[in-house]
LUMLUMKE-465107 format. One record per residue: x, y, z of N, C-alpha, C, O in turn; residue in three letters. Coordinates in steps of 0.2 Angstrom, whole numbers, plus 2048, in hexadecimal, padded with zeros to 3 digits. Atoms other than C-alpha are relative to their C-alpha. Example, Ala and Ser with C-alpha at 12.3 -4.5 7.8 and 13.67 -1.06 7.14 Angstrom:
REM residues 2
8047FA80083E7EA827804806800809805803ALA7FC7FA7FF8447FB8247FC8058037FF80B804SER
***
This chain:
REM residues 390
7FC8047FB655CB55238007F87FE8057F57FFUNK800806803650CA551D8037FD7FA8067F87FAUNK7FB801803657CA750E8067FF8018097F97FEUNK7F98007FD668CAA5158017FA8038067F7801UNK8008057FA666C9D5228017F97FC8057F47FFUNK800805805664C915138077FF7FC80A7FA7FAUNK7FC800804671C9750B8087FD80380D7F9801UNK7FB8017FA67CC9751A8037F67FE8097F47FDUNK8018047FF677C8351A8047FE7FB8087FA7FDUNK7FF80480567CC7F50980980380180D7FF800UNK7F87FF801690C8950B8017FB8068057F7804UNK7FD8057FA692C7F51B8017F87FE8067F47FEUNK80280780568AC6F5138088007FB8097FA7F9UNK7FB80080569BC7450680680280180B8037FEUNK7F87FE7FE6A7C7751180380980280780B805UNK7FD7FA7FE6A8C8A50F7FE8048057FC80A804UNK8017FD7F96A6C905217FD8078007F880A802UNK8007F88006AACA251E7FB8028007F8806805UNK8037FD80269FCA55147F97FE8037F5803805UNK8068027F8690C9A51F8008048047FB808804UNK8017FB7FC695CA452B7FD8078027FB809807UNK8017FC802690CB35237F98028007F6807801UNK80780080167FCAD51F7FE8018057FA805807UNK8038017F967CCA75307FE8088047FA80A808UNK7FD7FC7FB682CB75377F98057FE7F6807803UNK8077FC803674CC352C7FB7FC8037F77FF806UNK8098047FF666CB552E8008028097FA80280CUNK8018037FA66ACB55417FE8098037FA80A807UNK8027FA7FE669CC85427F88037FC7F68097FEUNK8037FE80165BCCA5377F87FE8057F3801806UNK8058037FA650CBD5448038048067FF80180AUNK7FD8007FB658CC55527FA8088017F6809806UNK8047FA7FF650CD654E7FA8017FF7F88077FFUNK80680180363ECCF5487FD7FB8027F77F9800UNK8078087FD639CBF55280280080980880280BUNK7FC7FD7FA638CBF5658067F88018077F47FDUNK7FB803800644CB556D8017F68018057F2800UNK80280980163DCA256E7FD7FE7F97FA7F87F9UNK804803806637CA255D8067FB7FD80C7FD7FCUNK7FB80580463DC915548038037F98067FE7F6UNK7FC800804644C9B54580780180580B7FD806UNK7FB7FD7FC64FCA65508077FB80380C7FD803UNK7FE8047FC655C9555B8017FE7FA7FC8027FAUNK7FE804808659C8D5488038027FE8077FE7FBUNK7FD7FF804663C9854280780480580C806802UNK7FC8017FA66DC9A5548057FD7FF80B7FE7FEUNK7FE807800672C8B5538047FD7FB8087F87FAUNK7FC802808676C8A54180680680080B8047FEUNK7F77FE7FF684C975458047FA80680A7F7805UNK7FA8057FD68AC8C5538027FC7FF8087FB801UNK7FE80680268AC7C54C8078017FA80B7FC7F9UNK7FC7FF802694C8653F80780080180C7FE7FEUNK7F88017FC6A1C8A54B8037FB8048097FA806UNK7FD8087FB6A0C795538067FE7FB80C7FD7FDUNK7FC8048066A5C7253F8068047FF80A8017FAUNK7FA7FA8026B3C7F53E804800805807806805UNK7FE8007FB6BBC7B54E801807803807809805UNK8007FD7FD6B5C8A5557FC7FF8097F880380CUNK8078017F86ABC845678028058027FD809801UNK8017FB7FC6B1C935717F98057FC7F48067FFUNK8057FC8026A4C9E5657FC7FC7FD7F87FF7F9UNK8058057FF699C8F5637FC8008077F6800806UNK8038027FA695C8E5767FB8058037F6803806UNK8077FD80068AC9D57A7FD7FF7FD7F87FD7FFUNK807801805681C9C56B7FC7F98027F67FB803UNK8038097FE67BC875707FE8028087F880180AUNK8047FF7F9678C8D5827F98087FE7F4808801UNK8077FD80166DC9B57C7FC7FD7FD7F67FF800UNK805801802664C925727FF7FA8057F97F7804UNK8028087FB663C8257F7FD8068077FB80280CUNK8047FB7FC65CC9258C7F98017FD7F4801801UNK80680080364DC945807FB7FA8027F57F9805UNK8048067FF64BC8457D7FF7FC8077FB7F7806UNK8048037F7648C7E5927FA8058017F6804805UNK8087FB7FF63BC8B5927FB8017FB7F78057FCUNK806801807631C875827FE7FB8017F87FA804UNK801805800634C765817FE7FB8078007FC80DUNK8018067FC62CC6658B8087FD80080D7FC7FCUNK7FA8047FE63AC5F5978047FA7FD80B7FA7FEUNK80080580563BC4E58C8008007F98007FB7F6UNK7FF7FE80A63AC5657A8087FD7FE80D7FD802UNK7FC802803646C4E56F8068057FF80C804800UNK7FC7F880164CC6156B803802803808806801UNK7FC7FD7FA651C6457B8077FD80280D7FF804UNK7F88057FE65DC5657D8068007FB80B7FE7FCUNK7FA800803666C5856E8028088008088097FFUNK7FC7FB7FD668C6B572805801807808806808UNK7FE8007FC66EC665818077FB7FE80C7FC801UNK7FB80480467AC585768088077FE80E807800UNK7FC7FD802681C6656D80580580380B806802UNK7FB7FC7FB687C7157A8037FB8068057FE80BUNK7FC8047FE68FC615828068007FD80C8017FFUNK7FA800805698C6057380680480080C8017FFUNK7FC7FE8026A0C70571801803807803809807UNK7FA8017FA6A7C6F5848037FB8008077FB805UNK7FC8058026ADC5F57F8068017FC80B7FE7FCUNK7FB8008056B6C6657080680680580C807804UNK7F97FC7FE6BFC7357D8017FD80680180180BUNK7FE8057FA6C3C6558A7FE804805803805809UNK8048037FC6B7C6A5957FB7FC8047F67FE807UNK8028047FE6B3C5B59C7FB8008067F57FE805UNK8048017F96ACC5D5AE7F88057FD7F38037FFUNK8057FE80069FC6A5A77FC7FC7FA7F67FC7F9UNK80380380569BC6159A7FD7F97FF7F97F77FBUNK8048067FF697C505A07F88008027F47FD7FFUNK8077FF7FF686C565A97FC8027FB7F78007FBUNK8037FF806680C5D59A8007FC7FC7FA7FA7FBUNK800808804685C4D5907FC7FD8057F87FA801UNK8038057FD67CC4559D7F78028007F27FF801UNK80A7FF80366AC4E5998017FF7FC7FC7FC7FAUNK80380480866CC4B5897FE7FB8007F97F97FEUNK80280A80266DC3858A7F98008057F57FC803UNK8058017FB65FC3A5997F98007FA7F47FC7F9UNK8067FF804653C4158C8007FD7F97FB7FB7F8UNK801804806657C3957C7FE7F98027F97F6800UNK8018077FF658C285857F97FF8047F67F9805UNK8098017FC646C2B58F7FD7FD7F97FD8007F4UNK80480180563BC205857FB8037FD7FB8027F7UNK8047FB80262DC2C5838028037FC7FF8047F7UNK7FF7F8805638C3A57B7FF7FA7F97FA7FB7F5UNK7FE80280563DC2D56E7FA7FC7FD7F97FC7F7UNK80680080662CC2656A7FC8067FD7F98077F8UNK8057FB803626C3856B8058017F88028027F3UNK7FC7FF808634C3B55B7FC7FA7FC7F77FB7FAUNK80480580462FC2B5537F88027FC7F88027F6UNK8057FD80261DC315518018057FC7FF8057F7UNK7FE7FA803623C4254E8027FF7F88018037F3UNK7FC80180662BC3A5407FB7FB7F97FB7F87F3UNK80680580661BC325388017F88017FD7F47FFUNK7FE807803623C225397FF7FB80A7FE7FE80FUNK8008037FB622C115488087FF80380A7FD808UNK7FC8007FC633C1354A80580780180180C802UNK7F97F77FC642C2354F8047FE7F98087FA7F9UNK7F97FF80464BC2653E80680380280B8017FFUNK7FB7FB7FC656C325488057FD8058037FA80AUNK7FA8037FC667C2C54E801801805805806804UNK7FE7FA7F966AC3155E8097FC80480C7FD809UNK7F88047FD67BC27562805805802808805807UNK7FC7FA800685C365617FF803806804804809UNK7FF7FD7FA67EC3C5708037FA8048087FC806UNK7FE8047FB681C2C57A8087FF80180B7FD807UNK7F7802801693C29573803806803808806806UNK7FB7FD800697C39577800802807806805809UNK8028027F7690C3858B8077FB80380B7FD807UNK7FA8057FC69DC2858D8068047FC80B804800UNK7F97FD8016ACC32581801804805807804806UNK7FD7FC7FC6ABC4158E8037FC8068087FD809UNK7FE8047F76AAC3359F8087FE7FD80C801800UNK7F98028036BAC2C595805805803809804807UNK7FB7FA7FF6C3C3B59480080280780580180AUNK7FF7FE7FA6BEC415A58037FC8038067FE808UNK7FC8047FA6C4C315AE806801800809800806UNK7FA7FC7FD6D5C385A9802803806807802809UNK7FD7FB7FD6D6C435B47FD7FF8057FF80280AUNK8058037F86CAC3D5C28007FB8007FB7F87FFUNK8008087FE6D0C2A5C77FB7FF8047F77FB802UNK8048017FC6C7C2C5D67F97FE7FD7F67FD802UNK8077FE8036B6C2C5CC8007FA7F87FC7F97F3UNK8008078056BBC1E5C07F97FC8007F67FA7FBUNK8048068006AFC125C67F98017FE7F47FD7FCUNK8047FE7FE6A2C1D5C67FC8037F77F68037F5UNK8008008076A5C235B38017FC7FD7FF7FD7F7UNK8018068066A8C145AB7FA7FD8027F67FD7FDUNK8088037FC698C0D5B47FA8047FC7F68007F9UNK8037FC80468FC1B5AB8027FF7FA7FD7FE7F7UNK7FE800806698C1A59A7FD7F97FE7FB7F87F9UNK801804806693C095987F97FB8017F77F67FEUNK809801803680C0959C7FE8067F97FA8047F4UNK8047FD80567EC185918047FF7F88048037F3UNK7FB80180968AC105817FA7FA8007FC7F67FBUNK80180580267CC035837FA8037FC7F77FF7F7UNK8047FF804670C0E57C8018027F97FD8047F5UNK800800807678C1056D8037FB7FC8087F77FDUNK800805806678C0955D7F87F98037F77F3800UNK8058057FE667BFF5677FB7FE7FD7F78037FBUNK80680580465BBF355E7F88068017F4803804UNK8057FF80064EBFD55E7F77FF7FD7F28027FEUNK80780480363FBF35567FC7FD8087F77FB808UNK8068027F9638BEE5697FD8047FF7F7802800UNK8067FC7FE631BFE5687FA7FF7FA7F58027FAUNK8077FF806625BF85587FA7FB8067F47FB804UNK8058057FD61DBE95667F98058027F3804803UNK8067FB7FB614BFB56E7FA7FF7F87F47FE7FAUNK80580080460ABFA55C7FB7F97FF7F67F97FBUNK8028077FE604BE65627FE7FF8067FF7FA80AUNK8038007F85FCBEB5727FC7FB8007FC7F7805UNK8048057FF5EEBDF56E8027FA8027FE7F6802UNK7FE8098015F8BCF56F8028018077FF7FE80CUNK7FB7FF7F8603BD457E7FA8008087F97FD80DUNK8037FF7FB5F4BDB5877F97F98037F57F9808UNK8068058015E8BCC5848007FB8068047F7807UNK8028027F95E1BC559580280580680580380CUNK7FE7FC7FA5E4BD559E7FE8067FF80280A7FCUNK8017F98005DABE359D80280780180180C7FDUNK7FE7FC7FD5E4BED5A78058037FB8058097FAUNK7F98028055F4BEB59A7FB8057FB7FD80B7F9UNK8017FD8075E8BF058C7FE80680280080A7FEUNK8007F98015E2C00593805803802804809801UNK7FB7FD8005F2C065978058037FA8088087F8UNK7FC7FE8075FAC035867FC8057FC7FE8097F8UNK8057FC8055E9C0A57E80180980280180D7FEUNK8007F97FD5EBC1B5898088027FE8098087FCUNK7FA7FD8035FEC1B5848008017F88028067F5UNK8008008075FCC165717FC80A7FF7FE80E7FBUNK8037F98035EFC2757180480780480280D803UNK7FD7FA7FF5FAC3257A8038037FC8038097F9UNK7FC7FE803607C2F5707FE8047F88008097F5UNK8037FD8055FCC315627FF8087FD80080B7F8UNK8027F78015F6C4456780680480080580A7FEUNK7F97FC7FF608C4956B8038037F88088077F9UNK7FB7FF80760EC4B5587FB8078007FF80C801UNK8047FD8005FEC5755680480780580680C804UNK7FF7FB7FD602C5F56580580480080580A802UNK7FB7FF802614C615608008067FC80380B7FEUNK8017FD80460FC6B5537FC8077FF7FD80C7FCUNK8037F87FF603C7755880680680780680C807UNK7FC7FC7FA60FC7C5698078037F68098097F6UNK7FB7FD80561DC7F5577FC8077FE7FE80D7FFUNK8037FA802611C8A54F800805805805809804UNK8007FA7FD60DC9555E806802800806808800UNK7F97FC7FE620C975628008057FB80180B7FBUNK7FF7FD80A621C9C54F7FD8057FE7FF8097F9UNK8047FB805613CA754C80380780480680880AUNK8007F87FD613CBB54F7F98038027F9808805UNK8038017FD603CBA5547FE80080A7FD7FB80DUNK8018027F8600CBD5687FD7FC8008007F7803UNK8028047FC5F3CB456B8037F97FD8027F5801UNK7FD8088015FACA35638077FF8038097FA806UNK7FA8027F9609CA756C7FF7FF8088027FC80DUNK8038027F95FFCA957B7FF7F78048017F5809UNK8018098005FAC955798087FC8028097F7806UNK7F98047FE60CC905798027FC8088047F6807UNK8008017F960DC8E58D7FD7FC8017FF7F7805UNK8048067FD5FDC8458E7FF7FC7FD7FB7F87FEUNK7FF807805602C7957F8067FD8018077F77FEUNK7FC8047FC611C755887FF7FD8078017F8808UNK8068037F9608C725997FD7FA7FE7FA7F7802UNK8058068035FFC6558F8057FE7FD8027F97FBUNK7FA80680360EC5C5888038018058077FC805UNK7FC8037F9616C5D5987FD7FB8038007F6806UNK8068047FB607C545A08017FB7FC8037F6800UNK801805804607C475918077FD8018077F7801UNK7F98017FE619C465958017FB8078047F6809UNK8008047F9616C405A77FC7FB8017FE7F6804UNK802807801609C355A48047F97FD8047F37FEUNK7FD807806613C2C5978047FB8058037F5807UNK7FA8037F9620C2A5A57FC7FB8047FD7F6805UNK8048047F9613C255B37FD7F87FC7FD7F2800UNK80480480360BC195A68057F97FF8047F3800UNK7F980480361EC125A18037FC8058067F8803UNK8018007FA621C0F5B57FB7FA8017FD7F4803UNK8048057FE610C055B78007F87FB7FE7F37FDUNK7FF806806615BF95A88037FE8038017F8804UNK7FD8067FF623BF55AE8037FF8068087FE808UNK7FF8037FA620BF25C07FA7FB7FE7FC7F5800UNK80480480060FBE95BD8017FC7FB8037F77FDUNK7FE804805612BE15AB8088017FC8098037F7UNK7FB7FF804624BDF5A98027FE7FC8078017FAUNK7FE805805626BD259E7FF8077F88028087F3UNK8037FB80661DBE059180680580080A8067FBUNK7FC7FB7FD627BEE59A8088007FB80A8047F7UNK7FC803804637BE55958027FF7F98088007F7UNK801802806635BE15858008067FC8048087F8UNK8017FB80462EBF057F8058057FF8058097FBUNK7FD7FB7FF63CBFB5848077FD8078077FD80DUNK7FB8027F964BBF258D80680680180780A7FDUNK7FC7FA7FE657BFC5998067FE8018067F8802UNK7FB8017FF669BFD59B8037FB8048017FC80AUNK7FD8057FB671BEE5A580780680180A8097FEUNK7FB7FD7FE67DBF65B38057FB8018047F67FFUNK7FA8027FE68EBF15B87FF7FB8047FF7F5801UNK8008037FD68ABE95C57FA7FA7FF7F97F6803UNK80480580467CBDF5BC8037FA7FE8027F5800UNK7FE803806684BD95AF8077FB8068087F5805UNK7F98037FB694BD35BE7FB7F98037FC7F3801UNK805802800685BCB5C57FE7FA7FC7FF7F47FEUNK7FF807804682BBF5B88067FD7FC8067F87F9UNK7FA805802692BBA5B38057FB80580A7FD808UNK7FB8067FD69BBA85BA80780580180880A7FFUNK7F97FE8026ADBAA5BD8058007FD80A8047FFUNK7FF8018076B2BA25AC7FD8057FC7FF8047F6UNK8037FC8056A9BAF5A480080880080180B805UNK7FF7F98016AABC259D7FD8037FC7FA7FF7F9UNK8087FE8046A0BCD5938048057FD80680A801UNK7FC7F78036ACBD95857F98037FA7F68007F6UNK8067FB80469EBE657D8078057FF80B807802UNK7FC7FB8066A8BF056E7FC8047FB7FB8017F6UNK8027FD8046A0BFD5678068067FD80980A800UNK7FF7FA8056A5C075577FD8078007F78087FDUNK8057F88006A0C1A5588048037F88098007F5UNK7FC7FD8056A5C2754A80680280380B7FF800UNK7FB8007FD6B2C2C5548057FC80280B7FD801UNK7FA8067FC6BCC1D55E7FA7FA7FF7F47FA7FCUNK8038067FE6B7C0C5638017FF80880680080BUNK8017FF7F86B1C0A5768017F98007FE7F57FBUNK7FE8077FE6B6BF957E7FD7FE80680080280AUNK8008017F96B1BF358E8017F78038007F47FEUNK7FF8077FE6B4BE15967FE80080780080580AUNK8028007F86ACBDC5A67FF7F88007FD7F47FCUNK8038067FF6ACBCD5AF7FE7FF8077FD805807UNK8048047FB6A4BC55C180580480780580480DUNK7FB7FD7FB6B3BD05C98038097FE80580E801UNK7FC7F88016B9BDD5C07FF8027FA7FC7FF7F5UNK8037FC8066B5BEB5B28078047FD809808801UNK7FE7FB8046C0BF35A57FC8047FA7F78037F8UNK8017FB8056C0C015968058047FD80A807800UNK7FA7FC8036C8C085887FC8057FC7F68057FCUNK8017FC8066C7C145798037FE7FB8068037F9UNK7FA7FF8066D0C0E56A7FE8047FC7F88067FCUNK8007F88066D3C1C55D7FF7FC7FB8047FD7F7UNK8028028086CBC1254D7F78028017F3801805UNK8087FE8026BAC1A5487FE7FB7FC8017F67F8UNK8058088046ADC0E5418028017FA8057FC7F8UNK7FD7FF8076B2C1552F8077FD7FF8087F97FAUNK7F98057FF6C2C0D5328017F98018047F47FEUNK8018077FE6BFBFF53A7FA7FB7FC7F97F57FCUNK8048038076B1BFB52B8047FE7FC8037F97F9UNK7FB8048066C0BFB51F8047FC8028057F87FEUNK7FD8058006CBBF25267FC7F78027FD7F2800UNK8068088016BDBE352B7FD8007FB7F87FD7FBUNK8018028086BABE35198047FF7FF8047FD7F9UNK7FC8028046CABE25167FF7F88017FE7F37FDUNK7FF8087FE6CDBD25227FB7FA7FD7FC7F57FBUNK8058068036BBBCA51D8007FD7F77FF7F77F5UNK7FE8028076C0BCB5098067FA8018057F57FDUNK7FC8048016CFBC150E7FD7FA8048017F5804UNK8048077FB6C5BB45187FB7FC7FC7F97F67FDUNK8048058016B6BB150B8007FD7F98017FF7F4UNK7FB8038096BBBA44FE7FC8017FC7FF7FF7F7UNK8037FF8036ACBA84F58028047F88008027F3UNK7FC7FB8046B7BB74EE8067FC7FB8088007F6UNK7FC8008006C4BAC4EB8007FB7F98057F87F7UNK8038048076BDBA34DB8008067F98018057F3UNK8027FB8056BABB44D280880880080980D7FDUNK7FA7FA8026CCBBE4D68067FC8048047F7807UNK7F98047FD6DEBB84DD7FE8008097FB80480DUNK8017FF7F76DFBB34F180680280380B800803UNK7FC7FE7FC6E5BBF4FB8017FD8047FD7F8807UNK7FC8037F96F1BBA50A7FA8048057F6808803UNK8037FE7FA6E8BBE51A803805805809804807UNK7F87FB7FD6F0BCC5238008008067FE80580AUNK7FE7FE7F76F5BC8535803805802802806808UNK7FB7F97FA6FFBD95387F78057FE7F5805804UNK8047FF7FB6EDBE15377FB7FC8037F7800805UNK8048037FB6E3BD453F8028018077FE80380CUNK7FC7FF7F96F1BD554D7FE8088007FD80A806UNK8017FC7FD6EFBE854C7F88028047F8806808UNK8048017FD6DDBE65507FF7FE8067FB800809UNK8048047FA6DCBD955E80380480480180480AUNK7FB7FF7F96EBBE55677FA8088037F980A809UNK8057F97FE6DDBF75647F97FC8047F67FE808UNK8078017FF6CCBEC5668027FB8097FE7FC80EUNK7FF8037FB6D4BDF57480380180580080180AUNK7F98007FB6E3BE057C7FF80580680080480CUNK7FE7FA7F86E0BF05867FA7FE8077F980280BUNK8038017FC6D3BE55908017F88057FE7F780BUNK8018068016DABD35908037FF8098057F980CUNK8008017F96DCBD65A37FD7FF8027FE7FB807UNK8088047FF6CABD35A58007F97FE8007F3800UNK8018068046C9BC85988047F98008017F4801UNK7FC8057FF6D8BBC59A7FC7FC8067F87FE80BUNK8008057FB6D6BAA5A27F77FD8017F47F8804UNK8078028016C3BAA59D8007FA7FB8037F87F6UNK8018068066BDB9B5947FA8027FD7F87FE7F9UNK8077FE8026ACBA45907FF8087FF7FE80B805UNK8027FB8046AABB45877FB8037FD7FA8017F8UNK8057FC80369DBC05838008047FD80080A800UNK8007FB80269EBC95777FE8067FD8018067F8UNK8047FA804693BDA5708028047FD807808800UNK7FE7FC803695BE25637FD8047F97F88017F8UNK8047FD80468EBED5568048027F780A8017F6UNK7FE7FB80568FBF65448047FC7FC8017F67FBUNK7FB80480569FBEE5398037F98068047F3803UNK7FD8047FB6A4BE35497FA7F87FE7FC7F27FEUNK804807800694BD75478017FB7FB7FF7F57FCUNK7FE80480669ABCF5378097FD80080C7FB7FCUNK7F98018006AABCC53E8027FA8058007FB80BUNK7FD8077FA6B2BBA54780580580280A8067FEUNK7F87FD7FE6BDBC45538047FA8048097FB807UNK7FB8077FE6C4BB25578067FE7F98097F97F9UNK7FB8028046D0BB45478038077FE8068087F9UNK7F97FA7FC6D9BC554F8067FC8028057F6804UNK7F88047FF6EDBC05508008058077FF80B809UNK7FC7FA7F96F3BC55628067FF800809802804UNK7FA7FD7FF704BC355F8018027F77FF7FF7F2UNK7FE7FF80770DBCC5508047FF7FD80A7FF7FEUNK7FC805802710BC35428088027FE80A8087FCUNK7F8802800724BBF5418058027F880B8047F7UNK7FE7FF806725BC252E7FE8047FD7FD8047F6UNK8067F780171BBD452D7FB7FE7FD7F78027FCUNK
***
C-alpha cells in the first residue's frame, strides 16, 4: 500500500491522474482491509485520492472522502491540532469548487479558527524543530474571505457582516511572523516581574513537551498493537489539557502583561477599530495579492468597501517587474530605455483602485498595506486616465 500510495504521488505530481488514481484506489483498498479505521496511514491515503479529485476538477467524488477522513480526525485529534484545521481547510475547498457557498463558509471558518489560534501554530513550529512555522497557511485564510466574497453575492443583506469577517481574517495572511521569536526572550521582557517569568517559563516547557507528545499519540494511532492503541485516548486527554492551559496562560498575558501579550502575537484590528482611528481626511486601502485574485479593501472614519480583482500574485509579479525595469535608470546604462507603459499602469490602477475610489476619493491621507510584489511598488505612478495615444 505504501508503495502504491508513493507511486500514486509521483503520477499526480506529473500530471497523469488516471493513472494516480489507480494507485490511490489499490493503496486505499489495501489499508481499508488491514488497518482499523483511525489509523494515520489509512487517513493519508484517503485524502491522497481526494486531493486527487480536487486537482482534477472532480469535488463531487472528492467531498466524502475529505469529510471521512476530517470524521476521524475530530476524534483522534486535539481540538487545536494544526491537522485538524487543514482537513477541515480541504473540505471548505472542495464545496467552494462546487459553489457551495453557505455550507462551506462554517467550515472555512474552523479552519482559520484553528490554524489562526496561536498555540496550534507554535505547536507546528516546534513540531517542525524550528522557532519559527515553515508551513504556509494563507490558503486557508484567503480562502475563508474568497468564499465571504462569493457569498455576499447573493446575500446583500449580510454584506456588512461578511466583509467585516473577510477582512480580520486576510490580516492573518501573508503575517510577519517573527514576533513569535520574542517567546524565545522571556528573560528580558519578564525582568522585574516575577509573575511574567513564571508564566513564560511554564508556557516555553509546555510547548516544549508538546512535540514529544505529538509523536507518541502518532505512534499509538499507528501501531497494531492494542495496548499502545489503548494509550491513544489518554495521550490526547493530555494534549488537550496542554491545549487549554496554553490558552488560559495566553488569556493571563494578555490581560495582566499586555504590552508582552501584544507584541508577542498581535490580533486582527476590526472594522470598526480601524474606523475608530481614522480622521475624516484619512483612509486605510489594504491589497493583498493571493494565488488566485487580489483582495482590496478601503475603509475610512465613515465608510467600508471591497473587491476582488481577477490578477493572481503570479501576474501581477510580472507586470510590476515589467513597470519597475521601466522606472530604474540604473538599467538604463547597460540596455536601450524603454518607454514607460501608461496603458498598463492605467490597467492597473482601474483592477487595484478604481473599484474603491468611493471610499478613497477627496482624502488627503492614505494608508496603504500591502504585501508580496505590491511592497516594491510606488502605487503613486498608476495612470488613472487612459493614455490618448495607446
Amino acid at each position: 500500500a505504501t508503495a502504491l500510495n508513493n507511486l500514486g504521488e509521483i503520477h499526480r505530481d506529473d500530471g497523469r491522474f488516471a493513472e494516480a488514481e489507480v494507485m490511490f484506489k489499490r493503496a486505499l483498498a489495501i489499508n481499508e482491509r488491514n488497518l482499523p479505521a483511525d489509523h494515520p496511514y489509512l487517513i493519508a491515503t484517503r485524502a491522497n485520492l481526494a486531493g486527487l479529485y480536487l486537482f482534477a476538477s472532480r469535488p463531487v467524488e472528492a467531498e466524502p472522502l475529505f469529510r471521512s477522513a476530517l470524521t476521524v480526525l475530530e476524534k483522534t485529534l486535539p481540538a487545536n491540532n494544526p491537522q485538524l484545521g487543514m482537513a477541515n481547510y480541504w473540505l471548505a475547498r472542495t464545496l467552494f469548487e462546487q459553489k457551495k457557498y453557505e455550507e462551506a463558509l462554517p467550515v472555512a471558518k474552523r479552519a482559520s479558527a484553528i490554524i489562526g489560534n496561536s498555540n496550534s501554530r507554535a505547536v507546528t513550529r516546534q513540531l517542525r524543530g524550528g522557532s519559527l512555522d515553515e508551513s504556509n497557511y494563507d490558503q486557508v485564510f484567503t480562502l475563508d474571505a474568497r468564499i465571504a466574497f462569493a457569498l455576499s453575492v447573493g446575500r446583500p443583506q449580510d454584506i456588512d457582516m461578511l466583509r467585516a469577517g473577510a477582512f480580520e481574517v486576510l490580516q492573518r495572511a501573508d503575517a510577519d511572523d517573527t514576533g513569535r521569536s520574542l517567546a524565545n526572550m522571556a528573560s528580558r521582557f519578564a525582568a522585574g516581574s516575577d509573575d511574567l517569568a513564571r508564566l513564560l517559563r511554564e508556557q516555553r516547557d509546555l510547548l516544549r513537551h508538546l512535540p514529544a507528545l505529538d509523536r507518541r499519540l502518532a505512534n499509538a494511532l499507528g501501531s497494531s498493537d492494542p495496548a499502545a492503541r489503548a494509550q491513544a485516548a489518554a495521550l490526547r486527554t493530555e494534549a488537550e489539557a496542554i491545549g487549554t492551559r496554553l490558552k488560559d496562560i495566553d488569556v493571563t498575558l494578555r490581560r495582566d502583561h499586555p504590552a508582552y501579550g501584544d507584541l508577542a502575537d498581535p490580533k486582527p484590528i476590526s472594522v470598526a477599530e480601524t474606523q475608530s482611528l481614522l480622521q475624516p481626511n484619512e483612509a486605510l486601502a489594504l491589497v493583498l495579492p493571493v494565488p488566485e485574485a487580489t483582495f482590496i479593501f478601503a475603509v475610512s472614519s465613515t465608510k467600508i468597501d471591497w473587491a476582488v480583482a481577477p490578477i493572481r500574485s503570479e501576474d501581477l509579479t510580472e507586470r510590476i517587474a515589467t513597470l519597475r525595469r521601466q522606472l530604474d535608470p540604473n538599467l538604463w546604462r547597460t540596455r536601450p530605455l524603454e518607454p514607460f507603459d501608461r496603458a498598463l499602469a492605467h490597467r492597473l490602477y482601474r483592477a487595484l483602485w478604481a473599484p474603491l475610489e468611493d471610499v478613497l476619493k477627496d482624502k488627503s491621507q492614505v494608508f496603504v498595506i500591502t504585501t508580496g510584489p505590491l511592497t516594491s511598488f510606488p502605487l503613486s505612478v498608476l495612470v488613472t486616465e487612459a493614455p490618448k495615444d495607446g
